[in-house]
Biotite code that builds the C-alpha atoms (Angstrom):
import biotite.structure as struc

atoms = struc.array([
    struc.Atom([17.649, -13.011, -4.378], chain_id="A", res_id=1, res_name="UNK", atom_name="CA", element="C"),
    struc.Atom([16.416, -11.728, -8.186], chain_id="A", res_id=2, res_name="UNK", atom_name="CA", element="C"),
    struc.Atom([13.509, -9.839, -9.234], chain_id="A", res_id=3, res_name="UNK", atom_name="CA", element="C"),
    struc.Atom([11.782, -13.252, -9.935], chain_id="A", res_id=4, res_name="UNK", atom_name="CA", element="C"),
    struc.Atom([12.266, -14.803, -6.842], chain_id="A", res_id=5, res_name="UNK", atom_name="CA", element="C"),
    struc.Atom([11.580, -11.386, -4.823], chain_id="A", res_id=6, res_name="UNK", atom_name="CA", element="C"),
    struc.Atom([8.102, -11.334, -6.405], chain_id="A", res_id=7, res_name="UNK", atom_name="CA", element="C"),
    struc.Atom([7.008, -15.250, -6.357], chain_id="A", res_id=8, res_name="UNK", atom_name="CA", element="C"),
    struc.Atom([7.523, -14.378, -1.967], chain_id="A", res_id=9, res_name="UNK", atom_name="CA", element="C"),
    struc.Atom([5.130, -11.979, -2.589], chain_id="A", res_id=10, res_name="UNK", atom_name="CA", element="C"),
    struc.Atom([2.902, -13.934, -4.753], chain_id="A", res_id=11, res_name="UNK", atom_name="CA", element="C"),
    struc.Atom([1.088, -15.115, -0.978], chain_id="A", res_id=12, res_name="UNK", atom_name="CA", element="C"),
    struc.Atom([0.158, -11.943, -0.659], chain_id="A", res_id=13, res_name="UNK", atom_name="CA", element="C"),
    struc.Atom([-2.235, -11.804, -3.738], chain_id="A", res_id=14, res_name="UNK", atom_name="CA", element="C"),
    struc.Atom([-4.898, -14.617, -2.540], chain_id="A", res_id=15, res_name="UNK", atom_name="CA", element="C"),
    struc.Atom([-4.918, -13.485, 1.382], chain_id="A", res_id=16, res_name="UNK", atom_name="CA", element="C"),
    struc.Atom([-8.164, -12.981, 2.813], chain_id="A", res_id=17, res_name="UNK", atom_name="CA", element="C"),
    struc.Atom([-9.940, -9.774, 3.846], chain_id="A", res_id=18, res_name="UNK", atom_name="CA", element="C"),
    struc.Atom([-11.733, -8.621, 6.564], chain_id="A", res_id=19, res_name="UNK", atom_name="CA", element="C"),
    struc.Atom([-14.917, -7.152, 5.230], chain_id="A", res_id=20, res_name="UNK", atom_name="CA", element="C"),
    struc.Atom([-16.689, -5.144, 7.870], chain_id="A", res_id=21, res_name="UNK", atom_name="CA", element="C"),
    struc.Atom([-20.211, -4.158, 8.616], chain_id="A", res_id=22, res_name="UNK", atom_name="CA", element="C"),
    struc.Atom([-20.171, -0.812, 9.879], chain_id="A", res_id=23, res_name="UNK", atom_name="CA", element="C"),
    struc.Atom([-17.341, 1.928, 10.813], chain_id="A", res_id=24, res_name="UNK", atom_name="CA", element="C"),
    struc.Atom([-17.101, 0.179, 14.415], chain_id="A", res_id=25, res_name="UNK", atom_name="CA", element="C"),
    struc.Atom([-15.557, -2.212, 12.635], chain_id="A", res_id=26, res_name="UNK", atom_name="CA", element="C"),
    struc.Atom([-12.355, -0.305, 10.926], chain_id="A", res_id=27, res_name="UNK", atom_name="CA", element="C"),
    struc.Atom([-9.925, -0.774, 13.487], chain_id="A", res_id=28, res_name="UNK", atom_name="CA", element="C"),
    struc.Atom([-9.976, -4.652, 12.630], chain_id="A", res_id=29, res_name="UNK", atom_name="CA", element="C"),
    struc.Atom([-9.895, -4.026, 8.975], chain_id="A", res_id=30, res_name="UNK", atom_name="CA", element="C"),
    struc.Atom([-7.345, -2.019, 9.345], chain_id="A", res_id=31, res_name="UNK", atom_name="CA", element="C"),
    struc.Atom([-5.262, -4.694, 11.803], chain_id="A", res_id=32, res_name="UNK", atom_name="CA", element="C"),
    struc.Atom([-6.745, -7.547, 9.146], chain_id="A", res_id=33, res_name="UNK", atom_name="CA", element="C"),
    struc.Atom([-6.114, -6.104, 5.993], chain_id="A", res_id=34, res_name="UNK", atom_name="CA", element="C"),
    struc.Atom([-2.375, -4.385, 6.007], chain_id="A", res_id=35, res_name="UNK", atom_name="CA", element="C"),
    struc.Atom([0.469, -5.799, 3.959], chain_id="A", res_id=36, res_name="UNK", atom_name="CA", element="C"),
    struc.Atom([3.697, -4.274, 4.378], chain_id="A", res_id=37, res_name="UNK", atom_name="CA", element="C"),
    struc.Atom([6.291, -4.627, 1.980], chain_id="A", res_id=38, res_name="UNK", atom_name="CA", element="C"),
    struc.Atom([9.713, -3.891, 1.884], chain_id="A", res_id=39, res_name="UNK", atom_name="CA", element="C"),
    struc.Atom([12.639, -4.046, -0.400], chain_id="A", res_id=40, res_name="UNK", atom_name="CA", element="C"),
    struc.Atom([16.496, -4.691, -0.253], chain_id="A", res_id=41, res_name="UNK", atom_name="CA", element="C"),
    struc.Atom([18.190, -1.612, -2.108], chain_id="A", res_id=42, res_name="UNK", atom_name="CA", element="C"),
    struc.Atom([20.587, -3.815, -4.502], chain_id="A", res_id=43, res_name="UNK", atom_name="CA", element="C"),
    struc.Atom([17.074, -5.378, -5.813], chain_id="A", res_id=44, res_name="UNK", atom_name="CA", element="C"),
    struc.Atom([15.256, -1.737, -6.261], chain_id="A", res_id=45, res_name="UNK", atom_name="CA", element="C"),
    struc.Atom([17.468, -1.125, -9.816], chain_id="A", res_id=46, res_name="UNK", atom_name="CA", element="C"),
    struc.Atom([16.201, -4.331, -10.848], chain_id="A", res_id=47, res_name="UNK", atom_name="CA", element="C"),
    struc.Atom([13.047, -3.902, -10.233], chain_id="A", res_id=48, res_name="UNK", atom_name="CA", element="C"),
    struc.Atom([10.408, -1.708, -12.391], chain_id="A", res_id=49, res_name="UNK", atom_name="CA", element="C"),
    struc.Atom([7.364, 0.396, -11.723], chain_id="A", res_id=50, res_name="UNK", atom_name="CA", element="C"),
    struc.Atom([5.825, -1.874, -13.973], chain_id="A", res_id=51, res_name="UNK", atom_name="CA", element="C"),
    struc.Atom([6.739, -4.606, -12.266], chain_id="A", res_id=52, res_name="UNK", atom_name="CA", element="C"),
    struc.Atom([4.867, -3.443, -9.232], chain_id="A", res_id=53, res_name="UNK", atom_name="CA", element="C"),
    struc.Atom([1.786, -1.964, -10.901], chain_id="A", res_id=54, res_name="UNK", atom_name="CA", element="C"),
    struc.Atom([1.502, -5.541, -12.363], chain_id="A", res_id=55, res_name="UNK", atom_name="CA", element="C"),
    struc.Atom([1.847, -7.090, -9.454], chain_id="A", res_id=56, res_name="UNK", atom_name="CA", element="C"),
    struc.Atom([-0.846, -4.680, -7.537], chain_id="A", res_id=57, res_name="UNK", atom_name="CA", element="C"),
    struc.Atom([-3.164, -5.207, -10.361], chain_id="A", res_id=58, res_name="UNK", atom_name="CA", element="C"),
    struc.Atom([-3.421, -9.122, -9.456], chain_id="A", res_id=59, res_name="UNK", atom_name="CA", element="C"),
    struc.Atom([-3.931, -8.161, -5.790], chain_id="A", res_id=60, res_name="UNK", atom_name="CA", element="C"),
    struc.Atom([-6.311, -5.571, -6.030], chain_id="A", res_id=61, res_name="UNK", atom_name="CA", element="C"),
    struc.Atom([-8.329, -7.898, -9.200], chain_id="A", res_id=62, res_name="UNK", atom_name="CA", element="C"),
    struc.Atom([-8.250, -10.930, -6.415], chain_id="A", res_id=63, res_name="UNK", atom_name="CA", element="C"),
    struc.Atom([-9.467, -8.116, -3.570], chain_id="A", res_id=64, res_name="UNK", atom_name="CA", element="C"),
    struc.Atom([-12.296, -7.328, -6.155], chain_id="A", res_id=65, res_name="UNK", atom_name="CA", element="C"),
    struc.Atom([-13.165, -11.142, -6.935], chain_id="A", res_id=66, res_name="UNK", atom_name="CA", element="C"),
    struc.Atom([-13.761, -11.541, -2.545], chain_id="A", res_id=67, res_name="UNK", atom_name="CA", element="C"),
    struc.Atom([-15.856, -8.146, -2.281], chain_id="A", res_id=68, res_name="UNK", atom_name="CA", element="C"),
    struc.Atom([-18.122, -9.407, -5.088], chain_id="A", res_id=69, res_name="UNK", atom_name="CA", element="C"),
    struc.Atom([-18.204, -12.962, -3.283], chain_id="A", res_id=70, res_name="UNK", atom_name="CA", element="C"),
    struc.Atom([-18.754, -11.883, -0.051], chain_id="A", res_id=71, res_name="UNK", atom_name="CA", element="C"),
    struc.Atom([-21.760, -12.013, 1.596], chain_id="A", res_id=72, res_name="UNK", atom_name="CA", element="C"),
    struc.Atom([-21.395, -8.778, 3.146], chain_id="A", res_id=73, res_name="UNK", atom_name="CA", element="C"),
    struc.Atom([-23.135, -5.572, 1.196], chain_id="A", res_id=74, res_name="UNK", atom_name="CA", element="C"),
    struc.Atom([-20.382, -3.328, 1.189], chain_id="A", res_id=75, res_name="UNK", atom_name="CA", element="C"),
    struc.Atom([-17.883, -2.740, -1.110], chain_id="A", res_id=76, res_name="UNK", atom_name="CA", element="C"),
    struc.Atom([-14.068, -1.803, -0.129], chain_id="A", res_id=77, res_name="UNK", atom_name="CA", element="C"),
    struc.Atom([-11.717, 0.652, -0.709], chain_id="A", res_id=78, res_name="UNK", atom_name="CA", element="C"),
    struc.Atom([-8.154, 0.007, -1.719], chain_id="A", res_id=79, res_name="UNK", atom_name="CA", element="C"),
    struc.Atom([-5.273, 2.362, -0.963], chain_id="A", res_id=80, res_name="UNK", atom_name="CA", element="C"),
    struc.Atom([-1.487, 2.480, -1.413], chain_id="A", res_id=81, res_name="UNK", atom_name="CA", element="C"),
    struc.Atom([1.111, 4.350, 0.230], chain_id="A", res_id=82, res_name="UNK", atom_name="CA", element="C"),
    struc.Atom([4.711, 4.824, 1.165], chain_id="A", res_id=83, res_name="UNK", atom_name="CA", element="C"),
    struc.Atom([6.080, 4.729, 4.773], chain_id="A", res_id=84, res_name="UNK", atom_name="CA", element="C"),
    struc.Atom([8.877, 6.233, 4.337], chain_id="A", res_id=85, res_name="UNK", atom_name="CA", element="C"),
    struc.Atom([10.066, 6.286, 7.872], chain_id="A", res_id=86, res_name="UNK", atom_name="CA", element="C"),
    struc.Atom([9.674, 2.365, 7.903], chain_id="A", res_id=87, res_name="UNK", atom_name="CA", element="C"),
    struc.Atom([10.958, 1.871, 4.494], chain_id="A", res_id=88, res_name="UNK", atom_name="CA", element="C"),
    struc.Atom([8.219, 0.385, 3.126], chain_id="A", res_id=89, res_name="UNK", atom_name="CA", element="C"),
    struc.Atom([5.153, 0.298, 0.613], chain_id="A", res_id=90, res_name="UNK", atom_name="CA", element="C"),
    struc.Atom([1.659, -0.484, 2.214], chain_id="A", res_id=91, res_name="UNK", atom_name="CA", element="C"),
    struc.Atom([-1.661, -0.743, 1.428], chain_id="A", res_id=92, res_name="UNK", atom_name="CA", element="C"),
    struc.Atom([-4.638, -1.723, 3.092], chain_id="A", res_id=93, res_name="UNK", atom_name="CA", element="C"),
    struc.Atom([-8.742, -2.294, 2.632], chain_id="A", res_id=94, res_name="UNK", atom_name="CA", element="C"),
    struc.Atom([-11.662, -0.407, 4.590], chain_id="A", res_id=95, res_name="UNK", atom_name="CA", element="C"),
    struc.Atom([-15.356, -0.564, 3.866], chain_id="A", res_id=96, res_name="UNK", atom_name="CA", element="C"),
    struc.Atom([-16.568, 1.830, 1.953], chain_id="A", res_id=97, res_name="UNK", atom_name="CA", element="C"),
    struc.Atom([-18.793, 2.642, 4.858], chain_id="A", res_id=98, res_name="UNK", atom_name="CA", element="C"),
    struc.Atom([-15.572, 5.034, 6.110], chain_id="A", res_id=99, res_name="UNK", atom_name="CA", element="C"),
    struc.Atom([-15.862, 8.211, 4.383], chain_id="A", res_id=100, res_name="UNK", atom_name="CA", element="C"),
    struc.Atom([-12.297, 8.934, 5.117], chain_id="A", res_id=101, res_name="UNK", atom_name="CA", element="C"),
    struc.Atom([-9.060, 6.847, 5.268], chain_id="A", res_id=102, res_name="UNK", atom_name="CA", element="C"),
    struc.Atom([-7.020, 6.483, 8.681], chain_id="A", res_id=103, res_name="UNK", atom_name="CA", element="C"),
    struc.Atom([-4.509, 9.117, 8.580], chain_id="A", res_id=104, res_name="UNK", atom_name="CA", element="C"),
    struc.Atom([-3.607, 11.503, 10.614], chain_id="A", res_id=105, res_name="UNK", atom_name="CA", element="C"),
    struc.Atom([-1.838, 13.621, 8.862], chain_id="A", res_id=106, res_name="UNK", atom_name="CA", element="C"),
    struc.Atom([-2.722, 15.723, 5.783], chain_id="A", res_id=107, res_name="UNK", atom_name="CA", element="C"),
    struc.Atom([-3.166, 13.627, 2.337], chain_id="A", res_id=108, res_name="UNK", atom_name="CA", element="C"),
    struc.Atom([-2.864, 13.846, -1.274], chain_id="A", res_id=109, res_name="UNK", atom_name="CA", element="C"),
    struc.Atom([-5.332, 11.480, -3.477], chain_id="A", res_id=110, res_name="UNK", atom_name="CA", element="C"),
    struc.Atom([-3.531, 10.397, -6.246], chain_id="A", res_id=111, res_name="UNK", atom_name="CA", element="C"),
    struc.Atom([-5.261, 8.896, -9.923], chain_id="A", res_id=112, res_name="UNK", atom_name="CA", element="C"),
    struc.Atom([-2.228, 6.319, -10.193], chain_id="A", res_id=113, res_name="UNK", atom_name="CA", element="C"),
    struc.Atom([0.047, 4.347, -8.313], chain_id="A", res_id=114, res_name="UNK", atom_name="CA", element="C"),
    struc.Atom([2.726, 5.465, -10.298], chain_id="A", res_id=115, res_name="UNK", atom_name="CA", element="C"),
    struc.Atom([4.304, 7.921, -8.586], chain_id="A", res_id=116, res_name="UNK", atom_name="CA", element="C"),
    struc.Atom([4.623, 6.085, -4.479], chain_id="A", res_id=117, res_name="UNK", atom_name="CA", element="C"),
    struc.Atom([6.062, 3.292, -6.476], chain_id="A", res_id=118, res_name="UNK", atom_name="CA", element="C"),
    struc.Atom([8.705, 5.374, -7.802], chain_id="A", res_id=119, res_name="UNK", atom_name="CA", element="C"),
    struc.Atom([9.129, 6.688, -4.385], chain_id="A", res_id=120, res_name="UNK", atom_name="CA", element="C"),
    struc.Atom([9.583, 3.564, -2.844], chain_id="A", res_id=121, res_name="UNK", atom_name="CA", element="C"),
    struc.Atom([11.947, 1.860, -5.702], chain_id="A", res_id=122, res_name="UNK", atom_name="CA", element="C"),
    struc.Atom([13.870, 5.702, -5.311], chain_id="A", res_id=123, res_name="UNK", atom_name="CA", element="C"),
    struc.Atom([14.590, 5.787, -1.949], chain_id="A", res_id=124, res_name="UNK", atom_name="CA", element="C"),
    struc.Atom([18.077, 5.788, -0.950], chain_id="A", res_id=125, res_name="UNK", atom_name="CA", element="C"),
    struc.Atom([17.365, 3.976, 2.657], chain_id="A", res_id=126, res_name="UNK", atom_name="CA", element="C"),
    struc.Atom([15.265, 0.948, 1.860], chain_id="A", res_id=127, res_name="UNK", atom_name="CA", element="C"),
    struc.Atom([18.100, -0.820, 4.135], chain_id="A", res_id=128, res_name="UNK", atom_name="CA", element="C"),
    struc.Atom([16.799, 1.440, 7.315], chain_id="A", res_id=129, res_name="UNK", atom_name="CA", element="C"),
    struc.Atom([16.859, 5.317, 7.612], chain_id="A", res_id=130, res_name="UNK", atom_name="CA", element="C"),
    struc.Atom([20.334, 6.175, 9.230], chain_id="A", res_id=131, res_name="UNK", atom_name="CA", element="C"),
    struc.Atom([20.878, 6.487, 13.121], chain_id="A", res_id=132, res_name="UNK", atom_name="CA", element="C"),
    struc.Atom([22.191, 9.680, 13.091], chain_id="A", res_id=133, res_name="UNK", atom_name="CA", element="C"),
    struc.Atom([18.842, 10.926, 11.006], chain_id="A", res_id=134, res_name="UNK", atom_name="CA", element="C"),
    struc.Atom([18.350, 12.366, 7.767], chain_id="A", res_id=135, res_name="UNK", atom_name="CA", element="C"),
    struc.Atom([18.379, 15.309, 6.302], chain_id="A", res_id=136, res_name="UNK", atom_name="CA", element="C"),
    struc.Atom([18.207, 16.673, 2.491], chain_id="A", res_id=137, res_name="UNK", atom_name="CA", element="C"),
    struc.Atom([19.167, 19.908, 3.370], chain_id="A", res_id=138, res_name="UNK", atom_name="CA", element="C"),
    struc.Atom([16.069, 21.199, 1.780], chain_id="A", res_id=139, res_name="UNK", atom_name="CA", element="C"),
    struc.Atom([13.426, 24.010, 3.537], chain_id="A", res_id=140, res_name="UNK", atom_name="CA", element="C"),
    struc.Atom([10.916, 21.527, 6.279], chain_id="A", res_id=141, res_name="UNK", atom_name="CA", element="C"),
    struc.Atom([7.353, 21.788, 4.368], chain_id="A", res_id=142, res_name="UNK", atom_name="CA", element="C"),
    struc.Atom([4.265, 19.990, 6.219], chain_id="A", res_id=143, res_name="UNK", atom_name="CA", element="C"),
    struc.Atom([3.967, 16.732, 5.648], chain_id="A", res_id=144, res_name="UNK", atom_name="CA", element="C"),
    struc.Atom([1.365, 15.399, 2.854], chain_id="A", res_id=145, res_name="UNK", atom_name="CA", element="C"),
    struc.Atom([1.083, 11.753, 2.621], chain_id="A", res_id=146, res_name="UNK", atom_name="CA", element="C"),
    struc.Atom([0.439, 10.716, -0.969], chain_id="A", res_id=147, res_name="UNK", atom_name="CA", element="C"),
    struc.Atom([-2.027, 7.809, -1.503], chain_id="A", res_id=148, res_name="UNK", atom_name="CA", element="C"),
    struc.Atom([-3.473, 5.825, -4.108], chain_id="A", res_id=149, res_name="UNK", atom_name="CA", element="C"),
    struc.Atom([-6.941, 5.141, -3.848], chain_id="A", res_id=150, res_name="UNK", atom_name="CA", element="C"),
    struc.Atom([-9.756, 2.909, -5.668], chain_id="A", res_id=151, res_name="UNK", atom_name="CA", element="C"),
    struc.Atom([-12.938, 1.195, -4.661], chain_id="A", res_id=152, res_name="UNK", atom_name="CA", element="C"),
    struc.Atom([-13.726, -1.731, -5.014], chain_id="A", res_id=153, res_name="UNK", atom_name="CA", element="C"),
    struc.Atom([-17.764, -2.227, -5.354], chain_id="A", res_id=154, res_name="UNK", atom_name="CA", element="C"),
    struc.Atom([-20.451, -4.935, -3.848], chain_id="A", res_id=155, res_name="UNK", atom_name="CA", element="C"),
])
């Protein structure tokens, strides 16, 4: 498979319906309705950009705005991006913007672009599946901050 076929499979993705939901009772079915996972074979992630991705994003998240604003629910969503690195993959999800807080829980890091898990995920030397024996860098063990894109999408 090429970069151009890799991203027309994806191109489903960009026109599935959300779940929009009315209160924070509801998160647990956004949140099981509104997941993507994606993953990546590691010969295509050197032909593959961060451009490519953003661009690719953009459409989703501009076809996520155009069903908020047609919905007939009154809240808006909130996009957000991140990297599973333990399953190899990039993932994002919408919640109302009724949540004051994403689901994570671990410690988080708010990031202005998208930029930097994308390089992540296009970086990362086991996007076949983390080795059985482990992995290690050999560097010190810091606590775990998840890094996350983030942007709302209003009513």
């Amino acid at each position: 498979m090429d970069k151009d076929q890799y991203f027309k499979n994806l191109e489903e993705i960009i026109s599935d319906p959300i779940f929009i939901g009315t209160s924070k009772g509801e998160l647990e079915e956004e949140i099981n309705n509104n997941m993507w996972r994606i993953t990546l074979e590691q010969q295509l992630a050197c032909e593959i950009s961060i451009k490519d991705f953003i661009q690719f994003f953009s459409a989703v998240i501009q076809d996520r705005q155009v069903q908020v604003t047609n919905s007939s629910e009154k809240n808006g969503m909130i996009f957000y991006l991140w990297f599973d690195w333990m399953a190899s993959q990039l993932r994002f999800n919408l919640i109302s913007n009724v949540n004051e807080h994403l689901p994570f829980q671990c410690e988080i890091e708010i990031l202005d672009s998208m930029e930097e898990i994308i390089n992540e995920f296009l970086e990362w030397p086991f996007l076949n599946g983390l080795p059985i024996e482990g992995y290690s860098d050999g560097s010190e063990e810091k606590p775990y901050i998840l890094k996350v894109f983030k942007t709302i999408l209003n009513k």
